[in-house]
KEKE-3310 file (N, C-alpha, C; in steps of 0.2 Angstrom, whole numbers, plus 5000, padded with zeros to 4 digits):
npx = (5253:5271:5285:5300:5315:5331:5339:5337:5335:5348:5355:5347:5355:5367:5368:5361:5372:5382:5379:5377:5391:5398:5389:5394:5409:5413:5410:5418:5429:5427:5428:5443:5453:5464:5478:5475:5484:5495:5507:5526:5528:5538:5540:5529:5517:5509:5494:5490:5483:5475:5466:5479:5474:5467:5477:5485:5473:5476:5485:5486:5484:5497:5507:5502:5506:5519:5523:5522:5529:5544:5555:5551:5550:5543:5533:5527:5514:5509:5507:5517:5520:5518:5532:5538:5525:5525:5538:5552:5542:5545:5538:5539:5549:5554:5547:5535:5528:5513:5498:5482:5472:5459:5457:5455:5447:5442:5437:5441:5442:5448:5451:5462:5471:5487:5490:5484:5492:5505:5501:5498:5509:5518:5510:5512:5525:5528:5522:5532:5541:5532:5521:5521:5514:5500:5491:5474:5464:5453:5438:5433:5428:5439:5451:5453:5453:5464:5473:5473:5475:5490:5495:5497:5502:5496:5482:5473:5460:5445:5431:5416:5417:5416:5423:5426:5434:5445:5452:5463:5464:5452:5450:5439:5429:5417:5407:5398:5394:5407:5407:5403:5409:5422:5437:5451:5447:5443:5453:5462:5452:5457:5473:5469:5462:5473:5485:5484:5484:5482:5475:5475:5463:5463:5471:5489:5505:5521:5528:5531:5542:5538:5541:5536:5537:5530:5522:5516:5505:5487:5488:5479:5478:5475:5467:5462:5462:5456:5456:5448:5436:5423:5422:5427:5426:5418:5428:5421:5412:5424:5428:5418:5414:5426:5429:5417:5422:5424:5436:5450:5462:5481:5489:5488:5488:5492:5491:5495:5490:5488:5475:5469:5458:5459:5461:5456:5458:5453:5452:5467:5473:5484:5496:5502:5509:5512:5519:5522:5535:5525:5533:5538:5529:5522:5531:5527:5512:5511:5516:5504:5488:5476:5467:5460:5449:5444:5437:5452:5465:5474:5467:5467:5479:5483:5476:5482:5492:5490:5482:5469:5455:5444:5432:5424:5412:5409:5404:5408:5407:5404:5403:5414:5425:5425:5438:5438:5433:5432:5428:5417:5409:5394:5383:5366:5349:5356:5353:5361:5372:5388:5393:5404:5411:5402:5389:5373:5362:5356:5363:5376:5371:5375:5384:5380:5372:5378:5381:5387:5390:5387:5400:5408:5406:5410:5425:5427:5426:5436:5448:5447:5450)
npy = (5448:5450:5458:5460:5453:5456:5447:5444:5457:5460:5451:5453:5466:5464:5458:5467:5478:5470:5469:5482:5487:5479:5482:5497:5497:5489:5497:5508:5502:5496:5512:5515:5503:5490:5485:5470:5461:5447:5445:5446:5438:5437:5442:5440:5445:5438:5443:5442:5446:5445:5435:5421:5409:5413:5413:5400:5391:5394:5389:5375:5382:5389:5381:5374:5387:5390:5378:5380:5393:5391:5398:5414:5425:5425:5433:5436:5447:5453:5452:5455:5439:5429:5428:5417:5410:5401:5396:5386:5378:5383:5390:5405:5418:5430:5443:5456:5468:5474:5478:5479:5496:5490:5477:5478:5475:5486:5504:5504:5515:5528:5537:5547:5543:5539:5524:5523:5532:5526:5515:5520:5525:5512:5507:5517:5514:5502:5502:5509:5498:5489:5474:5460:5451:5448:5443:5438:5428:5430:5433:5447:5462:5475:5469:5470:5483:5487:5481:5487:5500:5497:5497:5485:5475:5462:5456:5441:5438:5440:5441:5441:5448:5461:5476:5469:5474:5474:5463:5453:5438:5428:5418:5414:5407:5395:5383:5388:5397:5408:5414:5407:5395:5382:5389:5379:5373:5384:5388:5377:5377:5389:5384:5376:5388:5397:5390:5377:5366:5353:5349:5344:5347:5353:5359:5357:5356:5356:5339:5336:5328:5318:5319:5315:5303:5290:5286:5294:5298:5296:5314:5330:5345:5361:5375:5392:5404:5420:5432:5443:5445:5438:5428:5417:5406:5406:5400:5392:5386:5378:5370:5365:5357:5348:5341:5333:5324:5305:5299:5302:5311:5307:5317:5335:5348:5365:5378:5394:5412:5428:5431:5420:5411:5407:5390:5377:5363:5345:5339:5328:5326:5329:5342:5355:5368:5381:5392:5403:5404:5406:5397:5388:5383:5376:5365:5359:5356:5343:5334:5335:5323:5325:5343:5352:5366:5384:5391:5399:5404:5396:5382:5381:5380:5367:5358:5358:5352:5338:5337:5329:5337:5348:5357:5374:5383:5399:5414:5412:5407:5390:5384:5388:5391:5380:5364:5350:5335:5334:5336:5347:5360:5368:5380:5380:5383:5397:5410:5424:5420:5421:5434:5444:5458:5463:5459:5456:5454:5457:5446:5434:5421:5412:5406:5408:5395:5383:5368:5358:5345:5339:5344:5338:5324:5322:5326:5315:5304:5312:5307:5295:5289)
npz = (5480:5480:5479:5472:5478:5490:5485:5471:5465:5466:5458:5446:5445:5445:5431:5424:5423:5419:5403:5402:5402:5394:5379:5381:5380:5369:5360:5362:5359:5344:5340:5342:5338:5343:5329:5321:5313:5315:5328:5330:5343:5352:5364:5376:5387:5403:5412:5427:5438:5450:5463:5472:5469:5457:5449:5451:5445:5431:5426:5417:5404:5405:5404:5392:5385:5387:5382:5366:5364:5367:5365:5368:5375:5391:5402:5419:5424:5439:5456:5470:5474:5465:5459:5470:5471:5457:5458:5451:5442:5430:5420:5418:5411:5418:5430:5432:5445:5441:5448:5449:5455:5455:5460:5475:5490:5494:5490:5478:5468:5471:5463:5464:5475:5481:5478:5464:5459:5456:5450:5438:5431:5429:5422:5411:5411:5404:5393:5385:5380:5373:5373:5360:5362:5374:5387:5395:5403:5413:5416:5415:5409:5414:5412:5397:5394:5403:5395:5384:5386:5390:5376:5369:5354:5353:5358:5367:5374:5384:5373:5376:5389:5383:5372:5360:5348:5353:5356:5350:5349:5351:5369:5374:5367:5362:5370:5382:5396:5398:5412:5422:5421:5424:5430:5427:5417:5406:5405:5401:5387:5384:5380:5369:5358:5358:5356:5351:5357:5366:5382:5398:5410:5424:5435:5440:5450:5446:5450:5467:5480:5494:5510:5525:5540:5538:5550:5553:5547:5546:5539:5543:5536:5543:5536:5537:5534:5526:5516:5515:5524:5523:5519:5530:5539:5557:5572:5581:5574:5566:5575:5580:5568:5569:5583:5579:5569:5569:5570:5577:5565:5563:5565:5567:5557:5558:5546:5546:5545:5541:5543:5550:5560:5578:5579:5587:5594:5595:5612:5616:5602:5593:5588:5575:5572:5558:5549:5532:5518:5501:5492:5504:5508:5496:5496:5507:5505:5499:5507:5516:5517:5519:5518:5526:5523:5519:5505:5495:5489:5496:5495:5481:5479:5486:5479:5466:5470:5472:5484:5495:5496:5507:5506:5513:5502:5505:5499:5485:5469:5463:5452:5446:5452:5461:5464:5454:5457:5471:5488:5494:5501:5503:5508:5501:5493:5487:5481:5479:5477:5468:5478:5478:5487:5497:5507:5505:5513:5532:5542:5537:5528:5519:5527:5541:5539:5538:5542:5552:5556:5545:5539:5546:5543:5531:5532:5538:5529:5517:5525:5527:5514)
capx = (5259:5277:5289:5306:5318:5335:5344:5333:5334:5356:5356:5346:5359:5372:5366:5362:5376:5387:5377:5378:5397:5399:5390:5400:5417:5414:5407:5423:5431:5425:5431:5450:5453:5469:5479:5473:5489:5499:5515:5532:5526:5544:5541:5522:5514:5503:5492:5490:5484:5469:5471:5481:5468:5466:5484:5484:5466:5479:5490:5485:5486:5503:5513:5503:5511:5527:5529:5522:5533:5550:5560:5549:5550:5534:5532:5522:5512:5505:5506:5525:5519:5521:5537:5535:5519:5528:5544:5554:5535:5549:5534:5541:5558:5551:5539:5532:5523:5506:5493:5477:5468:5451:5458:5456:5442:5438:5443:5442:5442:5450:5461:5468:5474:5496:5489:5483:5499:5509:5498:5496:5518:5518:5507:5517:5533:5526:5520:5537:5541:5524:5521:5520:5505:5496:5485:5473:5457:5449:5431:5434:5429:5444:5457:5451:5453:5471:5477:5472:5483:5496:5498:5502:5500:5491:5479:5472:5458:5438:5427:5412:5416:5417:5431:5428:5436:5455:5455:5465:5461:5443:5453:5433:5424:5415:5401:5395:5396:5413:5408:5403:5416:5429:5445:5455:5443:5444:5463:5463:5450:5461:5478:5468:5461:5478:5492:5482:5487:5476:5478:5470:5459:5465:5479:5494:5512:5527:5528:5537:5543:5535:5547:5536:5538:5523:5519:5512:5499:5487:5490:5476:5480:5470:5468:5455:5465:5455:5458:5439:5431:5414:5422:5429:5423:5421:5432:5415:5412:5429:5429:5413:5418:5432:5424:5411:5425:5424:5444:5456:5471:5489:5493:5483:5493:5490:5492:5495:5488:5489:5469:5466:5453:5460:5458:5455:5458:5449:5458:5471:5474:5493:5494:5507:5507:5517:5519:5531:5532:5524:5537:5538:5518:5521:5534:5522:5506:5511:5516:5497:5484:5466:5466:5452:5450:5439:5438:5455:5472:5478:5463:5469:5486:5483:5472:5485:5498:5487:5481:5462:5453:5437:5434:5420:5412:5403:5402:5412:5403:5407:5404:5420:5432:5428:5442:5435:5433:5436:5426:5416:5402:5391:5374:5363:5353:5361:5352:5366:5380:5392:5390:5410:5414:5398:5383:5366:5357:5360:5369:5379:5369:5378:5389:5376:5368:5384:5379:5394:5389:5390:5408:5412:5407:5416:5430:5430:5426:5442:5453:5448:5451)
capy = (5447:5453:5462:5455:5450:5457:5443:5444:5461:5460:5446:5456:5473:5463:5455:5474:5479:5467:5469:5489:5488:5476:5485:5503:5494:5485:5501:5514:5496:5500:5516:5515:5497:5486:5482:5464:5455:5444:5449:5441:5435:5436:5444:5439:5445:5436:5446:5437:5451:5444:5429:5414:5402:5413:5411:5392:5388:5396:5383:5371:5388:5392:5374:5374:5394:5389:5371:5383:5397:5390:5403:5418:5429:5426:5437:5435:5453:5455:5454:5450:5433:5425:5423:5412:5405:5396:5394:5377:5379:5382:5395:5411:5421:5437:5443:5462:5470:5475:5478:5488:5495:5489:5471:5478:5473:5492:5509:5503:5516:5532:5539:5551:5539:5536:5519:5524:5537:5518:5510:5526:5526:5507:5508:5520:5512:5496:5507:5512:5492:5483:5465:5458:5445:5450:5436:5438:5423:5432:5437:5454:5469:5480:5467:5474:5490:5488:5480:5494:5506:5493:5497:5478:5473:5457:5454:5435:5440:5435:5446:5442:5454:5468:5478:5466:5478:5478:5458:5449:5429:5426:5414:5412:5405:5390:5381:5388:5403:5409:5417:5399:5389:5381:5393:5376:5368:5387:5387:5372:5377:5393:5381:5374:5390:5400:5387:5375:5361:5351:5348:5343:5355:5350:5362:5354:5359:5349:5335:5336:5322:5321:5316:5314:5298:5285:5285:5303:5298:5302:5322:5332:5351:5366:5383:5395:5411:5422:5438:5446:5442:5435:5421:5416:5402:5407:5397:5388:5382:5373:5367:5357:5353:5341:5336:5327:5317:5299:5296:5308:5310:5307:5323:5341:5356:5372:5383:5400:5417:5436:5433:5414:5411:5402:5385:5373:5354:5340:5337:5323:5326:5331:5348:5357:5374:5381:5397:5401:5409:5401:5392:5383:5381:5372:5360:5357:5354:5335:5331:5333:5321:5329:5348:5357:5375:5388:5393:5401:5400:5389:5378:5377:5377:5360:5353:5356:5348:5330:5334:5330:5344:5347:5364:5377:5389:5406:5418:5410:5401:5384:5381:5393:5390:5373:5362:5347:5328:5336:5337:5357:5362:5376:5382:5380:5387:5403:5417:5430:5420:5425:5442:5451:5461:5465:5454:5461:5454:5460:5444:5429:5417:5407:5402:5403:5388:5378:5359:5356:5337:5337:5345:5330:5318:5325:5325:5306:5303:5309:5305:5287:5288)
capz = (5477:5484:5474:5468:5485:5490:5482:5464:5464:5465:5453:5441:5444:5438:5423:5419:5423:5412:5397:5398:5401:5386:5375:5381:5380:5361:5357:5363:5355:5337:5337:5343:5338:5339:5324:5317:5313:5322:5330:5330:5347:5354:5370:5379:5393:5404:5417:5434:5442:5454:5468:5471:5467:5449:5445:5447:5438:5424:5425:5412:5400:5406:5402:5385:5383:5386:5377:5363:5363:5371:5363:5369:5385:5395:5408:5421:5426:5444:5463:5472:5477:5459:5459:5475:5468:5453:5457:5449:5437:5422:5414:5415:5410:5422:5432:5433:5446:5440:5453:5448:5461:5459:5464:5481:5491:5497:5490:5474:5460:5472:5456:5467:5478:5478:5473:5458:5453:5455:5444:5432:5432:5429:5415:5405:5409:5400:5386:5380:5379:5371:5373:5356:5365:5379:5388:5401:5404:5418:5411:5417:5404:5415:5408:5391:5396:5405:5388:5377:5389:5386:5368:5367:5348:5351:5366:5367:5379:5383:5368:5377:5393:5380:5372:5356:5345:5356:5359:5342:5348:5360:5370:5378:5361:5362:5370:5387:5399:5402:5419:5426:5417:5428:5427:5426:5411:5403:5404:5393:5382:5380:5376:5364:5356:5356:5358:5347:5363:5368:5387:5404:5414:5428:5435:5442:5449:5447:5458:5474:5485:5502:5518:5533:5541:5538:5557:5555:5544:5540:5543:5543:5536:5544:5533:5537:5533:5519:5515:5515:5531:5523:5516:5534:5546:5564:5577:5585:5567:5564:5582:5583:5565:5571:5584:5576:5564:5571:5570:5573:5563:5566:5567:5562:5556:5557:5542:5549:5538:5545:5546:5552:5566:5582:5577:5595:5590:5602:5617:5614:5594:5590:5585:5574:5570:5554:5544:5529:5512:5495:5490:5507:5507:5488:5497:5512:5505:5496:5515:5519:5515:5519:5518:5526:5523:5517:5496:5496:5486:5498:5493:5473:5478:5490:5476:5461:5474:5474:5492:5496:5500:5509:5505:5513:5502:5507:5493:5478:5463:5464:5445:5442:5458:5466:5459:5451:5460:5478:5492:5492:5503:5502:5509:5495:5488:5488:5477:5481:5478:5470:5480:5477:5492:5502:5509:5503:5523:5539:5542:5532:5528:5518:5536:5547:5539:5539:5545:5558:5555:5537:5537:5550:5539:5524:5533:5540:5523:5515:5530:5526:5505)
cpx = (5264:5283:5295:5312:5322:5342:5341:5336:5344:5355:5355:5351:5364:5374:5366:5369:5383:5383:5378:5386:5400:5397:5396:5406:5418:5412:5413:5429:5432:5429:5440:5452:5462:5470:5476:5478:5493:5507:5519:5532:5532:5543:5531:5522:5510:5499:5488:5488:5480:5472:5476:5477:5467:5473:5484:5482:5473:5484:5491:5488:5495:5508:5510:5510:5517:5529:5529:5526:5541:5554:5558:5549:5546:5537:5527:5519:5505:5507:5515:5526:5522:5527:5540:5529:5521:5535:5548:5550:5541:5544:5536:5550:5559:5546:5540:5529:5518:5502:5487:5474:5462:5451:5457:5447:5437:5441:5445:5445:5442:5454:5463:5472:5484:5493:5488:5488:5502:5504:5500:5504:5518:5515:5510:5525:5531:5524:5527:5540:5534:5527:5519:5513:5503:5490:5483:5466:5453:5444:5430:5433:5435:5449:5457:5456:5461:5476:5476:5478:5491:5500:5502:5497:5494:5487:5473:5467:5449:5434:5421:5411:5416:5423:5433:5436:5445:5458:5454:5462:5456:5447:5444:5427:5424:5409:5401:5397:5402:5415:5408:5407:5422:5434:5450:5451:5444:5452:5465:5459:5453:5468:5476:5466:5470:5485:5490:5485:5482:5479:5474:5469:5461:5471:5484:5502:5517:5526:5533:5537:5539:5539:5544:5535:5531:5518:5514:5507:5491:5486:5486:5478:5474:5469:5461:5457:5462:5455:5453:5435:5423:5417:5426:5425:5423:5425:5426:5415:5417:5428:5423:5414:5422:5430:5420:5414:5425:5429:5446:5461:5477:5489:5488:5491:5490:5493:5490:5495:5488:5478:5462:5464:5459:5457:5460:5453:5453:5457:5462:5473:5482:5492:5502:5506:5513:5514:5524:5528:5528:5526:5538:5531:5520:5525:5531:5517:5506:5512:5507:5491:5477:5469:5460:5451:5443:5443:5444:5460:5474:5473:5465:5477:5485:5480:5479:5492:5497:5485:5472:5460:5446:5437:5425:5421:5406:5401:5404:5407:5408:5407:5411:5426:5432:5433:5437:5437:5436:5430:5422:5408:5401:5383:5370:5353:5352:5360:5358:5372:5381:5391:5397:5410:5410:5392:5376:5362:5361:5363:5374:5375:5370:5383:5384:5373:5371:5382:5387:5395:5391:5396:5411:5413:5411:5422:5432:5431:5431:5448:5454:5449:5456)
cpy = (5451:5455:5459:5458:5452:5452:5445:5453:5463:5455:5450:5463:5470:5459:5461:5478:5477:5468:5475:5489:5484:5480:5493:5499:5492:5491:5509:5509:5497:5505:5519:5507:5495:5485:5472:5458:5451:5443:5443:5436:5430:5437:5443:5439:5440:5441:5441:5443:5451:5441:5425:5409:5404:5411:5402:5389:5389:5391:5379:5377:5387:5387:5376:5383:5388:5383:5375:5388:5394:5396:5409:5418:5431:5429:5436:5442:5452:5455:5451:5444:5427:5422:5414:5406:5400:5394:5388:5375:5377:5385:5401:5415:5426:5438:5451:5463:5476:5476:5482:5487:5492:5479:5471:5477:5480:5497:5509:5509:5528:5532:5545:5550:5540:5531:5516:5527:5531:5516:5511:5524:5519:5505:5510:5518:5505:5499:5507:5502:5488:5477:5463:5454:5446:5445:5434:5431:5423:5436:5444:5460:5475:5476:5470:5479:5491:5486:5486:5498:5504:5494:5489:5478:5470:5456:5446:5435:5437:5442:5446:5447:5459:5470:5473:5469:5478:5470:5454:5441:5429:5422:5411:5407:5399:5389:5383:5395:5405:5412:5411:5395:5388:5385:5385:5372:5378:5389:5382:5374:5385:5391:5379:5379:5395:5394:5380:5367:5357:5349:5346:5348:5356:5351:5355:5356:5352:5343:5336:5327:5324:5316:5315:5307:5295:5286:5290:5301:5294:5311:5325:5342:5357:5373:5386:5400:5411:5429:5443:5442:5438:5429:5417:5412:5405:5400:5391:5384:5376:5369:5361:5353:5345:5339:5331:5322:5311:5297:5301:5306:5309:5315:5328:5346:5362:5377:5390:5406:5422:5434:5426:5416:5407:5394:5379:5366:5352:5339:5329:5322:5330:5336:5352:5363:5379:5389:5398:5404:5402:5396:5387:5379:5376:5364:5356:5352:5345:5332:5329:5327:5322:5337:5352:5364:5375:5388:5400:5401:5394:5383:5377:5377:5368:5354:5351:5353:5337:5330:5331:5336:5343:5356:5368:5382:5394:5408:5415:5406:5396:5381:5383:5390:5383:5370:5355:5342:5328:5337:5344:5356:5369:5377:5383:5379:5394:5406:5421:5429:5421:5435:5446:5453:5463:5459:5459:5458:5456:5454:5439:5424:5411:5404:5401:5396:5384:5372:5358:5348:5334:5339:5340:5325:5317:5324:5318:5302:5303:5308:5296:5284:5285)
cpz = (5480:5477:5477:5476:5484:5486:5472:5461:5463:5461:5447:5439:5441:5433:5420:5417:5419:5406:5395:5397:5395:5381:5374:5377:5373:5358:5356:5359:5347:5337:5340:5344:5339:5332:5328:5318:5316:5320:5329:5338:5353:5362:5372:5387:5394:5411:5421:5440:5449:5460:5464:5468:5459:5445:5446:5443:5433:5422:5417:5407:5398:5403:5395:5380:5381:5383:5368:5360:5367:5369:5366:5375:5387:5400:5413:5428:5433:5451:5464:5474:5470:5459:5463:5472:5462:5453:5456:5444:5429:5416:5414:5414:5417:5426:5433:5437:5443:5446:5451:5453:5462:5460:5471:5482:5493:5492:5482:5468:5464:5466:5460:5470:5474:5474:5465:5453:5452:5449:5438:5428:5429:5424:5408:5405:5403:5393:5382:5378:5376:5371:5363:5358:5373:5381:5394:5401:5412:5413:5415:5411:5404:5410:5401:5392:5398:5398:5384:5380:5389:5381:5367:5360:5347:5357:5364:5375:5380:5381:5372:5383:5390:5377:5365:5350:5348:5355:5351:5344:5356:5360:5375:5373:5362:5366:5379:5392:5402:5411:5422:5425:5424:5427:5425:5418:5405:5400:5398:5386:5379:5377:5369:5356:5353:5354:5353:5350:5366:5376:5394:5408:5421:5433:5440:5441:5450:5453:5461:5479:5492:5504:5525:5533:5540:5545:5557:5551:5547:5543:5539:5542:5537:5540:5533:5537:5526:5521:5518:5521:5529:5516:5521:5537:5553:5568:5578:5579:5567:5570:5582:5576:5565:5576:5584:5572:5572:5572:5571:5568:5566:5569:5565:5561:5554:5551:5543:5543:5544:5549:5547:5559:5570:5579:5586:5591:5597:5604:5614:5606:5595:5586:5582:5570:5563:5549:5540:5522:5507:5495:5496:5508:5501:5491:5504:5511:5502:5502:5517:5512:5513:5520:5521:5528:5519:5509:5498:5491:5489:5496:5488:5475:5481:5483:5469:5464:5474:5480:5491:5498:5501:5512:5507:5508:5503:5504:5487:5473:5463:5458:5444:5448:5462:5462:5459:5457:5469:5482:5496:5495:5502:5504:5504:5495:5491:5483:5474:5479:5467:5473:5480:5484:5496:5501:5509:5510:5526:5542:5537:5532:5526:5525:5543:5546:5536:5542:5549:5555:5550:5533:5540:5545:5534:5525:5537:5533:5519:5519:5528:5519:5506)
residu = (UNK:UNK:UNK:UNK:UNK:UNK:UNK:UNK:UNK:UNK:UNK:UNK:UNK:UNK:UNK:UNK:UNK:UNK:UNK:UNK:UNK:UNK:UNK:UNK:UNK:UNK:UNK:UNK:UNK:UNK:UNK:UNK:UNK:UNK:UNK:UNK:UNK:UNK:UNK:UNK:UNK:UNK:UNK:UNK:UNK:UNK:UNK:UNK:UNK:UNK:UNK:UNK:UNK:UNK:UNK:UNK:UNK:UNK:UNK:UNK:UNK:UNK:UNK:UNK:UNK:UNK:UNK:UNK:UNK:UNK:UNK:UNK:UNK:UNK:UNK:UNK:UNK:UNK:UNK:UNK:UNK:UNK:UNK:UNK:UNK:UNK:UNK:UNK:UNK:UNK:UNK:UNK:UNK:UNK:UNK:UNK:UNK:UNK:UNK:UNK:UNK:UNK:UNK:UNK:UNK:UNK:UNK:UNK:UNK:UNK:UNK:UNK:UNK:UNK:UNK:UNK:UNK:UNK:UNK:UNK:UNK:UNK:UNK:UNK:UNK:UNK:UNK:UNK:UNK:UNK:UNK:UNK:UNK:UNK:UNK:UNK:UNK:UNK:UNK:UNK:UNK:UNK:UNK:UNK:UNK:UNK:UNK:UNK:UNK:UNK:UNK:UNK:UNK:UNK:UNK:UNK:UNK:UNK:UNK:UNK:UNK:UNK:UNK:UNK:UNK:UNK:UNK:UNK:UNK:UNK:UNK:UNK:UNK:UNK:UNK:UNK:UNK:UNK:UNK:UNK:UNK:UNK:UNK:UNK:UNK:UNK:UNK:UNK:UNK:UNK:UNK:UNK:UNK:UNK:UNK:UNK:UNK:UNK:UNK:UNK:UNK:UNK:UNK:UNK:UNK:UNK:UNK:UNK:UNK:UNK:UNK:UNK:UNK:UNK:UNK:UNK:UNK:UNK:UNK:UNK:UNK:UNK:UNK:UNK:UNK:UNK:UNK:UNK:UNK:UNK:UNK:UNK:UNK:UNK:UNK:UNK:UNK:UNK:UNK:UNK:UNK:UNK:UNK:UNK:UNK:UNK:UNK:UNK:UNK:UNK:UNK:UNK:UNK:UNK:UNK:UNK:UNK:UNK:UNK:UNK:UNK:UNK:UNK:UNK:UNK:UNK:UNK:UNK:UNK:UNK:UNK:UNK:UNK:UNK:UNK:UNK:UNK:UNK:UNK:UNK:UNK:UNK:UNK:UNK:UNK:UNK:UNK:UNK:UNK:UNK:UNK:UNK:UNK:UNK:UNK:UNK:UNK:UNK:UNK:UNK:UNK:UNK:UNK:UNK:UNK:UNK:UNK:UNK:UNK:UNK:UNK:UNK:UNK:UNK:UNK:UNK:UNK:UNK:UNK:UNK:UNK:UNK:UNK:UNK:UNK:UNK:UNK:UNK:UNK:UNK:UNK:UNK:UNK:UNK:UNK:UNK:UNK:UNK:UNK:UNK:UNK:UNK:UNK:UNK:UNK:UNK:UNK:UNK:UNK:UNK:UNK:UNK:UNK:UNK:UNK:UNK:UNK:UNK:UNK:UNK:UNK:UNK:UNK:UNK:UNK:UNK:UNK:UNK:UNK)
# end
């Protein structure tokens, strides 16, 4: 007999490790609770304070908010991107930055750190203004935690990470585990719990016109920019990728990030190379047809634009972050995954064992949809 394997062995830490931090949290919860009642719900927060791709999923959520409250001052608390991220949306009045530290992938929980006196400073400015509603849908215990130091009245949060005792409406109550749950199918079934809206799970940003000429079709969009190096493709990867599609495209483009690989097209393919904020990103992406990147923002932005996408992923759970009816690879099976910010082997195995062939296919496949 063999004793339990480096993947078994991290799967079971953090099963143990949510269920101690639950109990603590509902437990320091009980004894300094929230009021009960419900606010005049004039001024609501909402905390956005993770990725791009988690601020999307929320989508659905966000439209029901605001058809729900039109008269009330949502705000939307977290990174300086959002503004960009929804801009012409028509969901919020304002935005706050918020950042907490431990959304960083290193260095997490320095409280000596500057980064932590900003947060600390930033916390108590908010204090002297409370949100009447406060509303986060990231199954996170911290968010708890960050609402309580809020002093917001009402917090509309997910009871099952902990901290029952602070959060006024489980926006996570119903039929299945909130940690796997789609963020966009969870967004709805939070319209429907708070906003009492029934609505499709299915994010989606306003529509935009697309302007490129007919000739250029179909355009093939490249994005292999991710923040965290172990959810990266190398260069060789995407390379023999595309050359095993059977067509090229009209055109490729390159979507350029601080930490995209080289990407090397096959000789004779039309190549265009392009970087630019959000909001020009949001008026891009209905231009392209096929998308193919890594599990990214740019991957939920492209999808709730109507692009195709043909999406790798490394470490991500595919229940919670693929978007629905889209084309999502991933090494399987895959013990370790989701593995968060470090690789329990001595190499990636989720990328090493990438099929070149079977990302070609996928890709002739939606090139010719």
């Amino acid at each position: 007999m063999t004793g339990p394997t480096a993947p078994d062995r991290n799967v079971r830490y953090r099963a143990w490790r949510a269920i101690w931090s639950r109990r603590l949290l509902n437990l320091l919860a009980a004894l300094a609770p929230i009021g009960r009642g419900v606010s005049p719900r004039r001024r609501i927060g909402v905390l956005l304070t993770w990725g791009i791709g988690d601020a999307v999923m929320m989508l659905p959520f966000l439209r029901a908010l605001r058809q729900t409250y039109p008269d009330a001052e949502i705000v939307g608390l977290g990174h300086p991107w959002l503004p960009d991220l929804f801009a012409e949306e028509g969901l919020f009045d304002s935005y706050q930055r918020l950042v907490p530290p431990w959304t960083r992938h290193s260095g997490k929980y320095r409280l000596w750190s500057a980064e932590w006196r900003r947060f600390a400073a930033h916390v108590l400015a908010f204090r002297r203004t409370p949100f009447d509603l406060l509303a986060s849908l990231r199954p996170d215990p911290r968010d708890a935690i960050l609402a309580r130091a809020l002093a917001c009245r009402e917090f509309a949060g997910i009871a099952d990470c902990g901290g029952r005792g602070w959060i006024s409406v489980d926006l996570g109550a119903g039929e299945g585990d909130v940690n796997s749950l789609y963020g966009g199918a969870l967004a709805a079934r939070a319209a429907r719990i708070l906003c009492k809206v029934e609505i499709s799970p299915i994010p989606r940003f306003r529509p935009r016109d697309a302007q490129r000429p007919p000739a250029e079709r179909p355009l093939l969009g490249i994005s292999f920019g991710a923040s965290h190096p172990i959810k990266r493709w190398h260069e060789a990867g995407i390379a023999a990728a595309l050359a095993g599609m059977k067509k090229a495209p009209a055109s490729a483009l390159i979507i350029g990030h601080d930490h995209s690989p080289t990407v090397h097209l096959p000789i004779g393919w039309r190549r265009e190379d392009w970087r630019g904020s959000l909001t020009e990103l949001k008026s891009l992406l209905p231009q392209i047809d096929v998308l193919f990147c890594s599990d990214s923002g740019v991957m939920h932005m492209a999808a709730a634009s109507g692009c195709r996408v043909v999406a790798l992923f490394t470490t991500g759970m595919l229940s919670r972050f693929a978007p629905p009816d889209q084309r999502v690879y991933a090494v399987e099976p895959m013990a370790c995954r989701p593995c968060g910010d470090s690789c329990i082997h001595t190499t990636l195995r989720c990328v090493e064992g990438i099929e070149t062939l079977v990302m070609s296919a996928m890709l002739d496949e939606a090139i010719s949809a």
